[in-house]
ZAMARGU-4260 file (C-alpha; in steps of 0.2 Angstrom, whole numbers, plus 5000, padded with zeros to 4 digits):
<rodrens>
0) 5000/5000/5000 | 5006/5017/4996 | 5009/5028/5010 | 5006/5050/5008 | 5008/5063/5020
5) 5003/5081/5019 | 5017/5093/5017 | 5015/5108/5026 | 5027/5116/5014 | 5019/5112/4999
10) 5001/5112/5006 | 4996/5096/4999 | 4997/5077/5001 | 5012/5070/4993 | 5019/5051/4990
15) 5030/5047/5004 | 5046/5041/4997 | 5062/5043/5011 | 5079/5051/5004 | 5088/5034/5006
20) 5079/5016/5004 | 5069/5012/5018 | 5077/5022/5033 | 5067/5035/5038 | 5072/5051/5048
25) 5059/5058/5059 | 5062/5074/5069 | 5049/5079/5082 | 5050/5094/5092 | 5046/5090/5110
30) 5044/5099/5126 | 5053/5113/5135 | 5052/5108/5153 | 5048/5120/5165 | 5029/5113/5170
35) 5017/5099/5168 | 5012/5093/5150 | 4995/5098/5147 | 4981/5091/5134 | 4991/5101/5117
40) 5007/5091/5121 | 4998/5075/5123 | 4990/5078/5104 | 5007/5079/5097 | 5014/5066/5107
45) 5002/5052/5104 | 4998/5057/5085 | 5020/5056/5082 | 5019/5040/5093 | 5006/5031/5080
50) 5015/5037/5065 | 5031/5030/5073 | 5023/5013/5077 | 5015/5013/5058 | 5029/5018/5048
55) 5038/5003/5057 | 5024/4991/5055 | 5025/4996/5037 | 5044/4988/5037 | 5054/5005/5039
60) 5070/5008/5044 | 5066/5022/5057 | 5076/5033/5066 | 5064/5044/5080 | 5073/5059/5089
65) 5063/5068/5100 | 5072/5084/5111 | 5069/5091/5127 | 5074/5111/5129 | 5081/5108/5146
70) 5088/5128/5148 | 5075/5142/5141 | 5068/5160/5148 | 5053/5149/5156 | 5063/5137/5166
75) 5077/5149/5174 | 5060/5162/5177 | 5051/5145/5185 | 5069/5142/5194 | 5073/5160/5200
80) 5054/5161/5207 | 5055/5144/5216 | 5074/5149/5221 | 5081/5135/5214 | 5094/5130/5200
85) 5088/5129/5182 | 5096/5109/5180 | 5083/5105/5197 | 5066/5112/5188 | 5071/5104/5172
90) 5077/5087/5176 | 5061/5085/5189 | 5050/5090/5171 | 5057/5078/5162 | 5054/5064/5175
95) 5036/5070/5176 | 5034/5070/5157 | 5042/5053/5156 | 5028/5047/5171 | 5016/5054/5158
100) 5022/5046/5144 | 5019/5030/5151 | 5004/5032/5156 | 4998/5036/5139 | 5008/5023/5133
105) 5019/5033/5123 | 5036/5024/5117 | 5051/5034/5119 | 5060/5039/5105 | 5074/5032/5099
110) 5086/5048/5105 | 5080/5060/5117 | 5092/5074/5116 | 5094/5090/5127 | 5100/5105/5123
115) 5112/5109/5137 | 5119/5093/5129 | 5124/5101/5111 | 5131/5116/5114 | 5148/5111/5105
120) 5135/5108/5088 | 5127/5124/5094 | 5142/5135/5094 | 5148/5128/5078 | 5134/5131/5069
125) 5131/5147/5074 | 5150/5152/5068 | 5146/5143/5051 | 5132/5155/5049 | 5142/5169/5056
130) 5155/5164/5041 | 5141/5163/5029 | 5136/5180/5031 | 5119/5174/5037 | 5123/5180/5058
135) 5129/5196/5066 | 5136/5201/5084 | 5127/5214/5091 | 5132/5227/5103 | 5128/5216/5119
140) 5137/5201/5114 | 5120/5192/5107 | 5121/5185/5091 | 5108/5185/5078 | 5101/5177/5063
145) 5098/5192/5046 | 5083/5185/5040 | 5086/5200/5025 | 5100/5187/5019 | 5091/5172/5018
150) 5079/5174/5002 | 5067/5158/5005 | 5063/5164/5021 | 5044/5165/5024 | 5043/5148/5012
155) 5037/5135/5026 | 5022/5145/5033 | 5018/5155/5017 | 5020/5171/5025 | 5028/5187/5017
160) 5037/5198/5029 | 5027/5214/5030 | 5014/5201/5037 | 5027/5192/5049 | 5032/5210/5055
165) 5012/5217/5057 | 5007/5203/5067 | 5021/5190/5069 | 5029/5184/5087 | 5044/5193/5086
170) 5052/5198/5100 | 5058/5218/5096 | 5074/5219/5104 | 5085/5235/5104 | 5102/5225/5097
175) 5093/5217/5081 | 5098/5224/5065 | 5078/5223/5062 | 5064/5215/5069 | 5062/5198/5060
180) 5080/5193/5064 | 5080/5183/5078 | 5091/5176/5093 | 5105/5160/5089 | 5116/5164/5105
185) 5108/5176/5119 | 5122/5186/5132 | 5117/5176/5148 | 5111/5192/5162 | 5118/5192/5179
190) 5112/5174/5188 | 5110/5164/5172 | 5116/5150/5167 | 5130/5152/5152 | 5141/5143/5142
195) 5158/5152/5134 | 5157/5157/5116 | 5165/5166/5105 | 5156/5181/5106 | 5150/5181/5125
200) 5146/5170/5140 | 5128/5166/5136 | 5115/5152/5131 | 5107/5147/5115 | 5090/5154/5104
205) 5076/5142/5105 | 5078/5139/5088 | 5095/5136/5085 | 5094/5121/5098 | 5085/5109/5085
210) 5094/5112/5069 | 5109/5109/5079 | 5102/5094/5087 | 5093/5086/5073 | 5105/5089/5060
215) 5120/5081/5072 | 5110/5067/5075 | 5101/5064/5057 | 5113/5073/5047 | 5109/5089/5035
220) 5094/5081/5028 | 5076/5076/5037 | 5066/5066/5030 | 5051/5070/5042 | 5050/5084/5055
225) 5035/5086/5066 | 5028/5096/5079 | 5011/5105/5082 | 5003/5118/5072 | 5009/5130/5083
230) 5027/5129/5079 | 5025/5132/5062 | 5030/5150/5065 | 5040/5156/5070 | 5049/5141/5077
235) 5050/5129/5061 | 5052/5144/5049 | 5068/5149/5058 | 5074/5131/5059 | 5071/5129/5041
240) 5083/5147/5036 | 5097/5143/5050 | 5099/5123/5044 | 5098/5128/5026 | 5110/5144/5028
245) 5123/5130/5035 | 5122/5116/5025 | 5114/5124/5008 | 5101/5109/5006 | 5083/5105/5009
250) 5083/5103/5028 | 5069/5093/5029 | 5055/5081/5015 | 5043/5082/5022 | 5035/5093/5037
255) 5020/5086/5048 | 5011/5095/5059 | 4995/5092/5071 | 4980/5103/5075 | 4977/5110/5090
260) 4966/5105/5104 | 4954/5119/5112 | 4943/5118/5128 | 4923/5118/5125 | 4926/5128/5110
265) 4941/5139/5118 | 4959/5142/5117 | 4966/5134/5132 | 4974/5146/5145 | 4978/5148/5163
270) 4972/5162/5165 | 4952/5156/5157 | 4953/5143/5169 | 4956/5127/5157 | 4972/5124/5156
275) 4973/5106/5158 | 4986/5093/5162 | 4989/5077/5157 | 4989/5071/5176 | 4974/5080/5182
280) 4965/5072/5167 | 4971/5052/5168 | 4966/5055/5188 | 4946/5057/5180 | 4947/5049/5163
285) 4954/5032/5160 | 4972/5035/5149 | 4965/5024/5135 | 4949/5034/5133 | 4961/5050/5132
290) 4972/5040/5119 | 4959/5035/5109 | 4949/5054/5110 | 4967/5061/5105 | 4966/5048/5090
295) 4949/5050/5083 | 4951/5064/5073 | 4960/5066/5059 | 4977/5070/5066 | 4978/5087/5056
300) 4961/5093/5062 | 4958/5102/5078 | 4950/5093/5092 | 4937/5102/5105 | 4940/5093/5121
305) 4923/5093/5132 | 4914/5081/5143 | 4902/5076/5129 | 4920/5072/5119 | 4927/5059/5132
310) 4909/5052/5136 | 4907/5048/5116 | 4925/5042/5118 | 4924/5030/5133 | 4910/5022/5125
315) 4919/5018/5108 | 4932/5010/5121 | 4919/5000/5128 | 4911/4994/5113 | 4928/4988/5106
320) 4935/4977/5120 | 4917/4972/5120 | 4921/4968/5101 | 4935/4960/5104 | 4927/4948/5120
325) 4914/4941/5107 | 4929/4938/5096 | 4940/4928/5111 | 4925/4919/5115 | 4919/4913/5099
330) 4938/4908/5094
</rodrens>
């Protein structure tokens, strides 16, 4: 049976046909670990778990990387307000999220990088962009990405930049160049962790940490990256320009990306009252009802989560291993 995916590129479901044979390389961004996983993580985290589990059924040769951002603005805030050390909030995050994974029977991945792992491939990339032409030191010692250098940029999302810069998240920092260009290496403030550089004691971009770890691990090339909808901008876009300013190749075949999950019709958010965790939920709803709820939309389709959802869900559940005791018995 032939196998396509949708493209988030080229906006339309293509033959799926990896770079080399039957290996397979899958990129997935995961979490940055500064809190509990909510009900948005779980989506993408169960919908790359099947399409891990099928493409090896299907008799691929599959390599699954799936990172954690273990050092981030949100875990040395989270660290800083619980007066603690940025290593202490994200190793106990990534214990929790490993708890959660197994209750939703999610395998691991095959690697599990961290970020704090690859600064080396962090550093070196950024100097090769540097080289390039494609980065700039600014004043403070920060180094950033010139988006003004890099012509396809805008070509993953569909987005032209007078659009990104109306209404794009940008950060407007007063060392950029301008105000798409965004962060590889950030000066470390007073209390921060920070690595030596070449251009300052700091820490890396966001963005910076996957091409560097996923091009180390799977080599210039992906054959599938995923993540949710979410990170389509402006976190793939940017990984798409840096990987492709180093190596001067397609980064990635094919890119696949899940729809969101909202709350009885709203955005989830702390501050409406719905945010809602992984944990909290498998303590009401049995975790199989949640995986199978997660799986019954079309993976590329948003997903209201509401009582009337897991009811219609538990009772699919009940009807199959009701299904599946006729079958035992009559066999």
């Amino acid at each position: 049976m032939a196998i396509s995916l949708y493209n988030t590129r080229t906006k339309k479901k293509e033959p799926f046909s990896p770079r080399e044979g039957n290996k397979v390389r899958m990129y997935v961004c995961g979490v940055t670990v500064y809190d509990m996983c909510h009900i948005g993580h779980a989506r993408s985290l169960v919908v790359f778990d099947v399409i891990s589990r099928f493409l090896r059924r299907k008799g691929f040769d599959l390599t699954y990387v799936r990172n954690f951002t273990d050092v981030d603005d949100k875990i040395i805030a989270r660290a800083n307000q619980l007066g603690t050390d940025y290593r202490e909030i994200s190793e106990k995050y990534i214990q929790e999220f490993n708890t959660d994974m197994k209750t939703l029977k999610v395998k691991p991945a095959d690697i599990e990088p961290r970020a704090t792992e690859h600064i080396e491939q962090i550093i070196e990339m950024i100097r090769k962009l540097e080289e390039k032409g494609l980065a700039y030191k600014a004043p403070d010692g920060s180094v950033y990405f010139d988006v003004s250098k890099f012509r396809d940029y805008g070509k993953l999302s569909g987005r032209d930049t007078e659009e990104m810069i109306a209404g794009a998240r940008v950060d407007i920092e007063e060392n950029k160049d301008d105000p798409l260009d965004f962060a590889l290496w950030k000066k470390s403030k007073e209390g921060e962790p920070w690595w030596e550089s070449p251009w300052s004691r700091g820490r890396p971009g966001w963005h910076i940490e996957c091409s560097a770890m996923s091009t180390h691990l799977l080599g210039p090339t992906l054959d599938i990256h995923g993540g949710g909808r979410d990170l389509v901008f402006p976190h793939h876009e940017n990984e798409t320009a840096q990987s492709e300013g180093t190596y001067g190749m397609e980064f990635v075949k094919y890119w696949v990306h899940n729809g969101f999950v909202t709350i009885s019709g709203e955005k989830m958010s702390k501050s409406l009252g719905n945010f809602l965790t992984i944990r909290e939920l498998t303590k009401e709803v049995h975790p199989e009802t949640l995986r199978l709820l997660l799986l019954s939309h079309h993976y590329r389709s948003p997903i209201d989560f509401s009582r009337d959802a897991v009811q219609a869900a538990n009772q699919g559940l009940v009807r199959f291993y009701e299904m599946l005791d006729r079958v035992w018995s009559a066999s």
